[in-house]
C-alpha positions as CSV (number, residue, x, y, z in Angstrom):
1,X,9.4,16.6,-9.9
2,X,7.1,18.6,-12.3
3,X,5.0,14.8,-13.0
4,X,4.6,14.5,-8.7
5,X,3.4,18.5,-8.7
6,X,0.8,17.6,-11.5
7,X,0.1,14.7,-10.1
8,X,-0.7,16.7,-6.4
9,X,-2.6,19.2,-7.8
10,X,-5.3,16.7,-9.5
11,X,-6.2,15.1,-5.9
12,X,-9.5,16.1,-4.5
13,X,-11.6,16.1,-1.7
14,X,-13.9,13.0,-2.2
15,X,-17.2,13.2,-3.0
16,X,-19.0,14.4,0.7
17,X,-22.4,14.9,-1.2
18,X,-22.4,11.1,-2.9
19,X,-21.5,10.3,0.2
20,X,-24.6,11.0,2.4
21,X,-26.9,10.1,-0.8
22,X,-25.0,6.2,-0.1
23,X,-25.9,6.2,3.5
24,X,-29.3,7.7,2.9
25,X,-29.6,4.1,0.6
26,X,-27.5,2.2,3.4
27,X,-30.4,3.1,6.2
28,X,-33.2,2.2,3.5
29,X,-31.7,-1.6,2.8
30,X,-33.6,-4.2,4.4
31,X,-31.3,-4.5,7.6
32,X,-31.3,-3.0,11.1
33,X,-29.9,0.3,11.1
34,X,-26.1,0.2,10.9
35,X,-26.3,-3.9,11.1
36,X,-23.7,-4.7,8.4
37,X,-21.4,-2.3,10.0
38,X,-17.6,-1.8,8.2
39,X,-19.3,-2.8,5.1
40,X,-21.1,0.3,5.3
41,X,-19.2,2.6,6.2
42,X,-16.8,1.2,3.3
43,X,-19.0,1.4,0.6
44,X,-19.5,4.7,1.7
45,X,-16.1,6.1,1.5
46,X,-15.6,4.1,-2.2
47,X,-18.8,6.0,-3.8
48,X,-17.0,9.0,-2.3
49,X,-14.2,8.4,-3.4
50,X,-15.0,7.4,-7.0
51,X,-17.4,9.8,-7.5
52,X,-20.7,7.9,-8.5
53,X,-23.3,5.7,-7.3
54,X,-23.0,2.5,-9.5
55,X,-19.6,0.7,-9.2
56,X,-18.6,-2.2,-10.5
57,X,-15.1,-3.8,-10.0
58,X,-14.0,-5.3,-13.3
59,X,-10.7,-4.4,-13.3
60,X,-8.9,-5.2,-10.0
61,X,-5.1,-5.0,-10.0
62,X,-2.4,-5.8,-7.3
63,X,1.1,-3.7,-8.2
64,X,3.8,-6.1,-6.5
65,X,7.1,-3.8,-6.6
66,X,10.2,-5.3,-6.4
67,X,14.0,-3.6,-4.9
68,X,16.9,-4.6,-2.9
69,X,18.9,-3.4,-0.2
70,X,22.0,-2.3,0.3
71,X,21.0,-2.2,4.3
72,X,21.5,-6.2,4.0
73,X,24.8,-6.1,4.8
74,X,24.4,-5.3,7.8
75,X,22.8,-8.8,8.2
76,X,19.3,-7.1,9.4
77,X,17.0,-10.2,7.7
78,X,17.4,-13.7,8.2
79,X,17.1,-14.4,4.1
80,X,19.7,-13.1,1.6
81,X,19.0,-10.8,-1.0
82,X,18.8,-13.6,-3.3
83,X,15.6,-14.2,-2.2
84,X,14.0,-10.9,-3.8
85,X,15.0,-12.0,-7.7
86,X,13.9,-16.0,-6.6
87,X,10.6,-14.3,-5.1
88,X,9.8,-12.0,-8.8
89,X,10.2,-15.4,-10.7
90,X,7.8,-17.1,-8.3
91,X,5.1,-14.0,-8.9
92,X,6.1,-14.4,-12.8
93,X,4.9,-17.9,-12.4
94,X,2.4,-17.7,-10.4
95,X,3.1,-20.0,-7.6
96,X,3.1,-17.0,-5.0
97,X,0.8,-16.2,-1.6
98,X,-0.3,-12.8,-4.2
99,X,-0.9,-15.2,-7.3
100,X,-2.9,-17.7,-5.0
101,X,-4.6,-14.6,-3.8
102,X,-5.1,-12.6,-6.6
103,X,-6.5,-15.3,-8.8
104,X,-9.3,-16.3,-5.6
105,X,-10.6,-12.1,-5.5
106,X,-10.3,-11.7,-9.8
107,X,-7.5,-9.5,-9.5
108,X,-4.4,-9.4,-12.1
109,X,-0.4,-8.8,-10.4
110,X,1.2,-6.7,-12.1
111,X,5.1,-7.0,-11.0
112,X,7.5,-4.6,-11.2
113,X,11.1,-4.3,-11.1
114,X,12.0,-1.2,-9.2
115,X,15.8,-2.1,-8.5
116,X,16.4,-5.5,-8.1
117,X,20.0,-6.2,-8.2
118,X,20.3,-8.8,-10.8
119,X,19.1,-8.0,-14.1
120,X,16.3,-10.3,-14.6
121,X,16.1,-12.7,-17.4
122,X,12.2,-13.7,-16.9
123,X,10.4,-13.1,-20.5
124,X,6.4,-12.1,-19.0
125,X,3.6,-9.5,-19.9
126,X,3.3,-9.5,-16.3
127,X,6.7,-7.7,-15.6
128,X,7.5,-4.3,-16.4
129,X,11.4,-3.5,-15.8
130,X,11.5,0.2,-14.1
131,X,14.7,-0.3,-13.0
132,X,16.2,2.4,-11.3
133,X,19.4,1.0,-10.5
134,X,20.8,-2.0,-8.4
135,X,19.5,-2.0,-5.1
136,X,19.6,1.2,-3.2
137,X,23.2,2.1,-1.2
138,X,23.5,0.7,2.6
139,X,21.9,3.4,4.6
140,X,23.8,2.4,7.5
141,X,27.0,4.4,5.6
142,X,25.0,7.0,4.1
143,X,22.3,7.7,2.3
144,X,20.2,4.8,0.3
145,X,19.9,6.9,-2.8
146,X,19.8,10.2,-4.2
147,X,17.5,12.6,-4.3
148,X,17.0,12.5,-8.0
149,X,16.6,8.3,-7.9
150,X,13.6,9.6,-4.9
151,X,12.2,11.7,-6.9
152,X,12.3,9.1,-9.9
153,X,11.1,6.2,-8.0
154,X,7.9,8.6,-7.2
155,X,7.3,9.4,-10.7
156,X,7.8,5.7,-12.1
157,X,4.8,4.5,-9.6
158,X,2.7,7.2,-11.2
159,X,4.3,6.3,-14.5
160,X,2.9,2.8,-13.9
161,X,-0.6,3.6,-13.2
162,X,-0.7,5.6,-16.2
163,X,0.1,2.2,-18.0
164,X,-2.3,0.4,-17.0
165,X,-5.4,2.4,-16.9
166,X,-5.1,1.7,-20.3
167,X,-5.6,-2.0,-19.3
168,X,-8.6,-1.1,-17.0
169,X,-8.1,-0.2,-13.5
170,X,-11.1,0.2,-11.2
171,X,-9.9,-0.6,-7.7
172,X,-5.8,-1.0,-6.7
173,X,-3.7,-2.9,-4.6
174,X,-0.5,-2.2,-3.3
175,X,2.0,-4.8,-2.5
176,X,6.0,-5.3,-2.6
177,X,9.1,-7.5,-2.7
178,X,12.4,-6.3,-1.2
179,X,14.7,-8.5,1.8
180,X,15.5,-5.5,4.0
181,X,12.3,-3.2,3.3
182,X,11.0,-3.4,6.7
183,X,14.1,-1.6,7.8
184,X,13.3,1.2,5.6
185,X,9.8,1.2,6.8
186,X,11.1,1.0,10.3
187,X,12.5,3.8,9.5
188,X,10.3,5.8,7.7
189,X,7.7,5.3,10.6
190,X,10.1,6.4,13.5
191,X,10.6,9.4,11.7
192,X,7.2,10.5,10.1
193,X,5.8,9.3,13.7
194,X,8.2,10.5,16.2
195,X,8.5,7.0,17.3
196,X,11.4,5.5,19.1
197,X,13.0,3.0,16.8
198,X,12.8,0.2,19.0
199,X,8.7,0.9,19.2
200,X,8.2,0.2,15.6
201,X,11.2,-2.8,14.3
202,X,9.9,-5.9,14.1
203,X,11.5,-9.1,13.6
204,X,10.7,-9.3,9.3
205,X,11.4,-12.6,7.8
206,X,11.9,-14.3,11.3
207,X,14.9,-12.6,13.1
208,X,16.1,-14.3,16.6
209,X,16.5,-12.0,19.6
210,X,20.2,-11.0,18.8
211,X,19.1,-10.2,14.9
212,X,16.3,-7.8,16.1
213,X,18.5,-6.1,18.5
214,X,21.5,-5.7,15.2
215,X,18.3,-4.8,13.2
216,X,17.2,-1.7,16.1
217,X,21.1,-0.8,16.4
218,X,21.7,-0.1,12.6
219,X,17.9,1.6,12.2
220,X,19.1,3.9,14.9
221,X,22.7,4.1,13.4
222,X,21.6,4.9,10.2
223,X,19.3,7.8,11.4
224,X,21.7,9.4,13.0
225,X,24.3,9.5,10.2
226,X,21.9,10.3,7.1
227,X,19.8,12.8,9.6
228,X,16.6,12.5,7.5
229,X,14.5,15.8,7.4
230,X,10.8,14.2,8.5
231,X,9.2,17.8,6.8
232,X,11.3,16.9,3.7
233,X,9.5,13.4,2.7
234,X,11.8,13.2,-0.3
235,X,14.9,13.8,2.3
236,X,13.2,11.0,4.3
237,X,13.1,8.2,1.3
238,X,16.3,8.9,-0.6
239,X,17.9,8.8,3.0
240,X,16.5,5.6,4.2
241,X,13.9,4.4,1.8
242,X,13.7,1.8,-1.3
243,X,12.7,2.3,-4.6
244,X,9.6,-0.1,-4.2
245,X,8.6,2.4,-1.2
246,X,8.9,5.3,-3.6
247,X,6.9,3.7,-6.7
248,X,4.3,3.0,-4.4
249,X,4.2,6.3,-2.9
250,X,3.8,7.4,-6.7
251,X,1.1,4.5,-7.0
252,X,-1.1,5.9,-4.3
253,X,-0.8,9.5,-5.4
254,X,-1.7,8.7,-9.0
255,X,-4.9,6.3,-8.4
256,X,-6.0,9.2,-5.7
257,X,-5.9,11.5,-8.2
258,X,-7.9,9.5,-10.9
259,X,-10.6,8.8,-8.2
260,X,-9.6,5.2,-7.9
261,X,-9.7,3.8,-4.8
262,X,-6.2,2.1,-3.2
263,X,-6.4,-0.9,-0.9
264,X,-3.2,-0.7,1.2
265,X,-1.2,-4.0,2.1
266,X,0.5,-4.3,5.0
267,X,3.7,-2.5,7.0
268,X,5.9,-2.0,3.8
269,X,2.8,-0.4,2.4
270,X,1.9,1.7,5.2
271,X,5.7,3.0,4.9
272,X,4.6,4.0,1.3
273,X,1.4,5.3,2.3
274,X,3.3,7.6,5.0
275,X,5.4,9.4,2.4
276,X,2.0,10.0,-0.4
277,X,0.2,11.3,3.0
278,X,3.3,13.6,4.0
279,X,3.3,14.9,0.0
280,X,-0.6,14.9,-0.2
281,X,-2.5,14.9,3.3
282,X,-6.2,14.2,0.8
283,X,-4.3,10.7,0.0
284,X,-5.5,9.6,3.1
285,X,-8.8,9.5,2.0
286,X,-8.2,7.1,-0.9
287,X,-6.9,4.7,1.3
288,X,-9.0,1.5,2.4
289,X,-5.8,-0.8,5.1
290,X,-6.6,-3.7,4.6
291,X,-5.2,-5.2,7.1
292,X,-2.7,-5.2,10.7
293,X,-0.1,-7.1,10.2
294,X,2.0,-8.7,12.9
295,X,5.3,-6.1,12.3
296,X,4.3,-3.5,15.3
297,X,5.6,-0.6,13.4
298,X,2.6,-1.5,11.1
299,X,-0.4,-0.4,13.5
300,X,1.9,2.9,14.9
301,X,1.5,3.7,10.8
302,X,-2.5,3.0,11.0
303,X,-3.4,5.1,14.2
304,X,-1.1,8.0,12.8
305,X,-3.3,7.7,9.8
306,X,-6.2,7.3,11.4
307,X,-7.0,4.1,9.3
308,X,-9.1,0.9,10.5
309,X,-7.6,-2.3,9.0
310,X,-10.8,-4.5,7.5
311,X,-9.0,-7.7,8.7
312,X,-6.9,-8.4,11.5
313,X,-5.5,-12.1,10.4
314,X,-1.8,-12.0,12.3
315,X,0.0,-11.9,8.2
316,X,3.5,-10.6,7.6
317,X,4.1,-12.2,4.2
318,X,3.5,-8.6,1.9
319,X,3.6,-9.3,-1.9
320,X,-0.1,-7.4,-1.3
321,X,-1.4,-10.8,-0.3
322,X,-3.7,-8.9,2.7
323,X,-4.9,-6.4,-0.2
324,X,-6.0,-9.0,-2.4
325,X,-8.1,-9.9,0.5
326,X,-9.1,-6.3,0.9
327,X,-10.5,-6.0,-1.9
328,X,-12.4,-8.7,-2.0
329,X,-14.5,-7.3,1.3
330,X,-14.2,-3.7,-0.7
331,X,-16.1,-5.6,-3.3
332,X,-18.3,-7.2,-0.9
333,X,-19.2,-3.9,0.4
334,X,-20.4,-2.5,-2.8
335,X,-22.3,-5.1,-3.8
336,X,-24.5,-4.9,-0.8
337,X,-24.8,-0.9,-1.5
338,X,-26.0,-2.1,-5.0
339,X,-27.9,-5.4,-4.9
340,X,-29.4,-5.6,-1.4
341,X,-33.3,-4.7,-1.8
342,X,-35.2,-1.6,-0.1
343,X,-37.6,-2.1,2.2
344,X,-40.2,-0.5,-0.7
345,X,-38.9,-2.8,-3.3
346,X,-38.9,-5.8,-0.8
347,X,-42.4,-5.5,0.5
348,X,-40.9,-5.6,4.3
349,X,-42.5,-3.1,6.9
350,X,-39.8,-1.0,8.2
351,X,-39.3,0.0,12.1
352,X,-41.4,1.6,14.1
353,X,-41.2,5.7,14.3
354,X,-40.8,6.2,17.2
């Protein structure tokens, strides 16, 4: 717990000062007013957040986290849990939506194994093996994991961008693997929320109607067994949570508190992004969504926020493929804030005063 408290206490409020020298550039680009809209107010919150006026993204990395579920008993997803260890090896080589992606927007993946329930054989500089144990318990019996393996999950996602700053790390995205996460994040957004359960399940990997009615029945079954604590985030993700939701949690709380600035996939994600907020309310204003995905629990997690997703392209797939695209607009955004002429420099008479 101490490496989450140390971690808490090095967030700050972004830069508010840098931030109104940006727009005072913005208004003097040669453009109408306001004209390129989102991609100005985004390069304004990522000088803000980093801290300086000249950016330059050469390091851009995607963390895909990997876990299972216990929950998948309770036959809440229409693949097996296979599919999470078949899924790592695709990432590993590269045949993935996030490799595809990634390799279009410059960005490296970075895979992790969280808790997948096989030990995995795959020999790659692109995996690091966190494991914190099997797959979490089914929640739908009682709790998905202790309190300790919460707490640990937290610390390995800071653990991890630790790592790789080493490596370079300028801009992050967050993405995930897991059949049976969007249970957890179903969850997790009921609670945090105070959402009915029903208002936020969505049908995952492609549930029929009688699958998504089992998948709302056990959600609600499990919360009223474990009886999460929503003022307790901890409580809330060793009672219904996965270990790839807790490494990401740790993931945005370390790059917010290194001033880097964390592009946020999609409902998975958010469910991440819901316990760093609940630990660290300033998290919030690291976070660029990047997208809206098609699970509806996904947009109750972005107006609770108060986040506008860049894109709004109907995806569902995680792995961080809408961050990789994120980032890639981020990007864009900045390099209008840096490249795009003046109307001094430029030689172009400006408005009329009026």
């Amino acid at each position: 717990m101490d490496k989450i408290r140390q971690t808490i206490r090095k967030i700050t409020e972004i830069d508010a000062k840098l931030m109104i020298k940006a727009q005072s550039r913005l208004d003097n680009l040669t453009k109408p007013l306001g004209s390129l809209g989102r991609l100005e107010e985004i390069a304004k919150q990522v000088v803000g957040i980093m801290g300086k006026e000249k950016i330059v993204f050469k390091n851009k990395v995607i963390f895909t986290l990997a876990a299972d579920h216990g929950v998948t008993e309770e036959r809440i997803s229409a693949y097996p849990k296979e599919v999470t260890s078949q899924m790592v090896y695709n990432f590993l080589n590269g045949g993935a939506g996030i490799n595809v992606l990634a390799r279009h927007v410059g960005a490296r993946v970075v895979v992790v194994d969280m808790g997948v329930s096989s030990e995995l054989k795959a020999q790659s500089e692109n995996l690091k093996v966190k494991k914190i144990a099997l797959g979490t318990q089914n929640f739908a019996k009682g709790p998905a994991m202790t309190r300790e393996e919460a707490i640990k999950s937290i610390e390995t996602g800071i653990e991890i961008v630790e790592e790789e700053i080493v490596n370079g790390l300028d801009i992050v995205g967050t993405g995930e693997m897991g059949i049976g996460n969007t249970s957890s994040s179903s969850a997790i957004t009921a609670l945090f929320t105070k959402t009915e359960v029903s208002e936020v399940v969505g049908r995952g990997t492609g549930l029929d109607d009688a699958g998504l009615e089992n998948k709302i029945q056990v959600i609600e079954r499990a919360l009223r067994i474990n009886k999460p604590d929503p003022k307790d985030p901890l409580d809330v993700l060793s009672k219904v949570g996965g270990f790839e939701i807790g490494g990401l949690a740790g993931i945005i709380l370390a790059a917010s508190s290194r001033r880097i600035p964390v592009v946020i996939d999609g409902f998975i994600s958010g469910a991440a992004a819901l316990i760093a907020y609940q630990l660290e309310p300033k998290t919030k204003e690291y976070m660029l969504a990047s997208h809206c995905s098609v699970e509806k629990g996904h947009k109750v997690i972005l107006n609770y926020l108060g986040l506008d997703p860049i894109l709004d392209l109907n995806l569902r797939l995680g792995e961080g493929t809408g961050a990789a695209l994120g980032i890639n607009i981020v990007e864009a955004a900045i390099k209008i804030l840096n490249e795009m002429a003046t109307f001094k420099k430029a030689g172009v008479s400006e408005s009329n005063p009026r």
